[in-house]
N, C-alpha and C positions, 0 to 999 in steps of 0.2 A: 504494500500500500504506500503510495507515496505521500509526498509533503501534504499536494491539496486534498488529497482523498482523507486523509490523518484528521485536517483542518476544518475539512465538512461534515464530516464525522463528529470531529467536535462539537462541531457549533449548532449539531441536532440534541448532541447529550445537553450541553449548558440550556437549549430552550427550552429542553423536556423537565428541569429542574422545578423550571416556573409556569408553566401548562401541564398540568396534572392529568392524566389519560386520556392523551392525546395526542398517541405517538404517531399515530396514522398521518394527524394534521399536520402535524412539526416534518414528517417526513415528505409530505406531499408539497408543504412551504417552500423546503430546501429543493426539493426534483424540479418545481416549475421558475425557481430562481435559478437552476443551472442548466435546464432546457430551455430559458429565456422568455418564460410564458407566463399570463396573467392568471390568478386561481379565481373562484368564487366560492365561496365557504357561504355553508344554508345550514342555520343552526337554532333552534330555540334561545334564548335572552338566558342570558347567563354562563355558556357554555365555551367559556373562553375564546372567543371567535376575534375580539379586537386585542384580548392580551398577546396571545399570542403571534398577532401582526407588530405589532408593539415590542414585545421581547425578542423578535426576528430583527429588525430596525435596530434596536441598542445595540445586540451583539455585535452585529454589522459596521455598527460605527457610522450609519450614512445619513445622508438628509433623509426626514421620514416628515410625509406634512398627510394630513386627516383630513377629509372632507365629510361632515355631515349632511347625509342628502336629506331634503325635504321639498315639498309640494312647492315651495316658494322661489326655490334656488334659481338662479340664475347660470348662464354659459360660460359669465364669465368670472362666478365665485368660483370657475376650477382652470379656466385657460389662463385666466389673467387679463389686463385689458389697459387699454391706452388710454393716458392720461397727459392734462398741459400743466407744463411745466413752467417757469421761467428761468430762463438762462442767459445769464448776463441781460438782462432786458427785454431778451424776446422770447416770446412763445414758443416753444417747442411741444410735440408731441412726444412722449417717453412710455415706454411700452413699460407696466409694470405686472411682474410675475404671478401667476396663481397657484395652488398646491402644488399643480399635477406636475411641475416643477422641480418634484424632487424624486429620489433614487425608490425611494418604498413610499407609497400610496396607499393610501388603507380608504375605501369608500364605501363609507358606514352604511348600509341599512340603502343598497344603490337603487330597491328598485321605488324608491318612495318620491325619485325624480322624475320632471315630467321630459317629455321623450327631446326637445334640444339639448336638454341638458347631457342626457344619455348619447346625442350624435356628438357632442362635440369630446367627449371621453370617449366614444368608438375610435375618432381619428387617431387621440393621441395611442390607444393602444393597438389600435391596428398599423399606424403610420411610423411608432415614436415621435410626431411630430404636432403642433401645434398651428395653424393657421389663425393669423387676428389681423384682418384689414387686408393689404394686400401683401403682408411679410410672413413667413413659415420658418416658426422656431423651433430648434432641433430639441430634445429633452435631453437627459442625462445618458451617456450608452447603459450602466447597470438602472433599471427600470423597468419597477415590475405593479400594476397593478392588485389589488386582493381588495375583492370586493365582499359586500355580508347584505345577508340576506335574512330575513324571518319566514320561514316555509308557512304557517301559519296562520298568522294575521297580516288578512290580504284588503284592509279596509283602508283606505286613503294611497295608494299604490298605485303603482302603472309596472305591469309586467316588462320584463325585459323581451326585447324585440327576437326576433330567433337569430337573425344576423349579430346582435352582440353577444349573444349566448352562444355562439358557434365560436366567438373572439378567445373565451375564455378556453385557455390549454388543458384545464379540469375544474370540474365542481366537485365539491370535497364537504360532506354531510357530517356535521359536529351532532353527536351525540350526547345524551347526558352522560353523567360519570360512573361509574361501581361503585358500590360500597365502598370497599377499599380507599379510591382514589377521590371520595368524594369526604373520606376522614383527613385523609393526605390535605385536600386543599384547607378544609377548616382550620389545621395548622398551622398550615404555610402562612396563610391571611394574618391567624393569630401571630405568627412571630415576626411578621411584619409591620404590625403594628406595634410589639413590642420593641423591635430593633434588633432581633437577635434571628433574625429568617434573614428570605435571601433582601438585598438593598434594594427596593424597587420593583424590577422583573427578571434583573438578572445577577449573576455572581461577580460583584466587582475585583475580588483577586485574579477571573482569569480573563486573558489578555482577548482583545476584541479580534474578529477576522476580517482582517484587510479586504477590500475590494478590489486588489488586486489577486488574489486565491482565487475568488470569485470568478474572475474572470478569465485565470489562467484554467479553472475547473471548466468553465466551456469551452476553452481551447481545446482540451482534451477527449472532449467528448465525442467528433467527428472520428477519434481513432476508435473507437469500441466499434468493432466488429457484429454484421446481421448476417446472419447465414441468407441463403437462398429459401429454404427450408422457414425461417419466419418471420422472411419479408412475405412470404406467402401466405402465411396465419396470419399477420396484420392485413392485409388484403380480402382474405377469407373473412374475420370476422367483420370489416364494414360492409363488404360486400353481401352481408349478409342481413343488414339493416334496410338495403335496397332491392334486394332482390329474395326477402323473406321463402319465397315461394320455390328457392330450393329445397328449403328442409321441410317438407309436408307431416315429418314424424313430431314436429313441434310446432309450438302455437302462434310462432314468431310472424305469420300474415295474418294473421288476426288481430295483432295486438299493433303494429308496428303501419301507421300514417305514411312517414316519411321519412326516408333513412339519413344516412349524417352524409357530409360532406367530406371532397378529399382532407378537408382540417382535422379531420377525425386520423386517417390513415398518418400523418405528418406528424400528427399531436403524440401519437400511440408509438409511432417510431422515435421520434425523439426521448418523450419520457422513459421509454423504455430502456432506453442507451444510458439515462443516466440515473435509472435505476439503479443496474447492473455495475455502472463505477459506483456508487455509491458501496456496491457490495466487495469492490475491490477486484470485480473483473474484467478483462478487455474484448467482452464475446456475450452474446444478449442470448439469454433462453427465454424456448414458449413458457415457462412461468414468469419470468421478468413482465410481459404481454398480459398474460393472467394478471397477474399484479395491479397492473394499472390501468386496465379495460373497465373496471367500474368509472375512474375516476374521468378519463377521457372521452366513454363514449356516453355512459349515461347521461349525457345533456345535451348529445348533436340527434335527436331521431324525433319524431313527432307520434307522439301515442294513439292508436286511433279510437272512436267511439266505445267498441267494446271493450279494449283494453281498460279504458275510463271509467265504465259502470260497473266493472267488475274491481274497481279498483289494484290492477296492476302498477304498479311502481316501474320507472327506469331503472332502477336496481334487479330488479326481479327478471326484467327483460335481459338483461345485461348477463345474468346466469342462466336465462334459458337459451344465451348465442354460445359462453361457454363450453354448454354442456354439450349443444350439438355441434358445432365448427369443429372439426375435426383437425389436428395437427398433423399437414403434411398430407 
C-alpha cells in the first residue's frame, strides 16, 4: 500500500471516529472524492448527514462553504454575483464570490430549492464552472459537491429534476444507528461537551491530509486495471435497466420505467476503480461492481407504475439486477 492509499485510508479511520455507524457513508464520501464525483446522501434529521460532510472538510484542510436551500433562495446566494464598486473614483463592476466557491460544498436539504436555483448548481457541477453575465468562472480543481436530502417530508419541496439526479456519481441512504453505535454517539456528544471527546469533529493531534494526496490519489486511479470480463458486467448490469426484457425469469420489466444512462456505466466504472485502490489493489473484481451498484445505479432508472403501488424500492431493484446479471 502506498503513501496515498496509507493517507486515505487514514482519513476514513479519523472520520469514522466522529460519525458513529456510518462506515458505509464515510467510505462512499472518500470513493466519490477520488472518483471526482458529486454524492447525495437521503437520510432522516438526525443521522449524521451534515456532520459528517463537515468532518470530511476539516480533515481535509480545504475551503468548505454551506448553502442552506430554501423556497426563497436565490441563483445567486450560490454562484455569487456582481457588484459596483468604487475604484479610485469610478465605478467598476466586481464580480463577488458565492459558496459554491469553494473545494467541499455541502447543500443542505437541496431539494427544498426552486428549480433556477437547482440549474445554476447543475452547471457548476456538471461544468466545474460558473457563468455570471457574460464571464465563466473556473471553481476550485479539488471540488466536490454533497448534497442532503429528507426522503420523507416532501411538503414545501421541488423534486430534483432526473437530469440532476443523473449528475450525482451516487446517492448514498443514511440510516439510523444500532444500538450499539447509537450508545457510542451519546458519549461522544457527552464528552464533547465536556472537553474530554474528540475537539469538534475531528482528532486535533492527527495531522490533516493535504490536497495534494488527494489529488495524487486520482492520478492513480487510471492505472487500476478492468479486465474484459467486467467491463462486460458493468455493461450487462445497465444494460439491463434498459432492456429489462432480457431476463423474463425476473420482475425487472415490470418494475423498471426507464433505464439509466451511459453516467450510470462511467459512474460504476470509475467508483469501482477506486474502490479497489482503496482496498490496496491495482485490478477491479465483479465484487468491487457489486459493491457499489447500489450506490451508482439506484438513482439513474425510473420506477414504473406497478413497481410504485407495490411499493418496490430502487434498492430492491438494484438486487433483483444482481441476482440475475450474470458474471461473464
Amino acid at each position: 500500500m502506498n503513501q496515498a492509499q496509507q493517507a486515505i485510508n487514514q482519513l476514513i479511520e479519523q472520520t469514522e471516529k466522529s460519525v458513529i455507524g456510518q462506515r458505509h457513508v464515510v467510505e462512499a464520501l472518500v470513493i466519490g472524492l477520488l472518483a471526482n464525483g458529486h454524492i447525495l446522501l437521503e437520510g432522516l434529521p438526525g443521522t449524521a448527514k451534515t456532520r459528517s460532510v463537515k468532518s470530511l472538510a476539516t480533515l481535509l484542510n480545504t475551503e468548505f462553504g454551506r448553502i442552506q436551500f430554501t423556497p426563497d433562495l436565490l441563483p445567486s446566494d450560490v454562484t455569487g454575483t456582481e457588484i459596483y464598486q468604487d475604484l479610485d473614483g469610478k465605478p467598476q463592476l466586481h464580480f463577488q464570490q458565492g459558496p459554491i466557491f469553494n473545494s467541499i460544498v455541502l447543500a443542505d436539504e437541496v431539494n427544498r430549492a426552486p428549480a433556477k436555483v437547482q440549474a445554476a448548481l447543475l452547471e457548476a457541477m456538471a461544468e466545474g464552472t460558473i457563468t455570471v453575465g457574460d464571464t465563466t468562472h473556473q471553481l476550485p480543481e479539488l471540488f466536490m459537491v454533497l448534497a442532503t436530502q429528507n426522503p420523507v417530508e416532501q411538503e414545501g419541496t421541488y423534486p430534483l429534476p432526473e437530469a440532476q439526479m443523473d449528475r450525482f456519481m451516487m446517492k448514498v441512504t443514511v440510516e439510523y444507528p444500532e444500538d450499539d453505535a447509537e450508545l457510542d454517539i451519546i458519549r461522544l456528544v457527552r464528552g464533547e461537551e465536556l472537553g474530554t471527546g474528540e475537539s469538534g469533529t475531528v482528532d486535533q493531534s492527527q495531522p490533516y491530509i493535504e490536497t495534494d494526496i488527494v489529488l495524487e490519489a486520482r492520478r492513480q486511479l487510471p492505472d487500476v486495471a478492468v479486465s474484459d470480463l467486467v467491463e462486460r458486467y458493468i455493461v450487462a448490469l445497465v444494460m439491463a435497466t434498459r432492456k429489462p426484457e432480457r431476463y423474463p425469469d425476473s420482475s425487472l420489466s415490470t418494475w423498471i420505467e426507464v433505464g439509466s444512462s451511459p453516467r450510470a456505466s462511467i459512474a460504476l466504472d470509475k467508483c469501482a476503480r477506486a474502490y479497489a485502490w482503496l482496498q490496496g489493489r491495482d485490478h477491479v473484481l465483479p465484487d468491487d461492481v457489486r459493491a457499489m451498484a447500489p450506490m451508482v445505479l439506484g438513482h439513474r432508472f425510473t420506477l414504473s407504475y406497478d413497481a410504485l403501488a407495490d411499493g418496490i424500492s430502487h434498492l430492491q431493484i438494484v438486487e433483483e439486477l444482481l441476482d440475475h446479471v450474470e458474471i461473464g
